[in-house]
C-alpha positions in Angstrom: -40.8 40.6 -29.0 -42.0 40.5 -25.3 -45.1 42.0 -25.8 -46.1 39.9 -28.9 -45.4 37.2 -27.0 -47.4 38.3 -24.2 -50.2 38.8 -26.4 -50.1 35.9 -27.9 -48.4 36.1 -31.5 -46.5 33.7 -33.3 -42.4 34.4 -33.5 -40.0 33.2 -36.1 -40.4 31.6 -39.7 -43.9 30.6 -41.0 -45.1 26.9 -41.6 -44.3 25.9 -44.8 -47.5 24.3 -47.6 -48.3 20.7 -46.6 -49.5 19.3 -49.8 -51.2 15.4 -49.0 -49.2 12.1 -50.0 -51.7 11.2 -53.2 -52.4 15.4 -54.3 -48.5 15.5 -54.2 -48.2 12.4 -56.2 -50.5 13.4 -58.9 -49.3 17.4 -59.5 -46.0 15.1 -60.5 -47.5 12.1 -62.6 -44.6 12.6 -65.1 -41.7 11.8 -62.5 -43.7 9.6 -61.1 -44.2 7.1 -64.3 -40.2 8.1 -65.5 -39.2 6.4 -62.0 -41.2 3.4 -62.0 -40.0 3.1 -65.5 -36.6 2.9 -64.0 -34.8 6.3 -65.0 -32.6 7.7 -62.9 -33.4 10.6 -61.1 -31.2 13.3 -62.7 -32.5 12.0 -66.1 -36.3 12.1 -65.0 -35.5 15.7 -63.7 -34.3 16.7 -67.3 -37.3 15.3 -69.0 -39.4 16.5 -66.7 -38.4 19.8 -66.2 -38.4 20.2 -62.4 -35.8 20.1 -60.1 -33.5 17.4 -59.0 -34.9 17.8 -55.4 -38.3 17.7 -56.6 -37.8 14.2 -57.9 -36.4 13.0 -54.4 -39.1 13.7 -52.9 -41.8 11.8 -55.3 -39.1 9.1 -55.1 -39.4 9.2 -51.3 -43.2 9.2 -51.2 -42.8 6.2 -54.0 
């Protein structure tokens, strides 16, 4: 670990994908239009076949 530090490496989990506010937005038009309709967000997931967590974070963005 010393020597890749030495040399300059990067230690320890990669970054994770950073997807834009709008590109995000649109790869999820679905949940997007369910929530503005007013569903709730367990619903929208069903319908939408994504995950609950997935929805939150549209919602967030929202």
């Amino acid at each position: 670990m010393e020597e890749a530090r030495r040399q300059g490496k990067k230690i320890g989990r990669p970054d994770g994908a950073m997807e834009e506010r709008a590109t995000f937005l649109k790869k999820y038009g679905s949940v997007t239009r369910n929530l503005r309709a007013g569903l709730s967000v367990r619903k929208t997931a069903k319908l939408c076949e994504v995950s609950i967590n997935t929805v939150r974070k549209v919602k967030a963005l929202l």
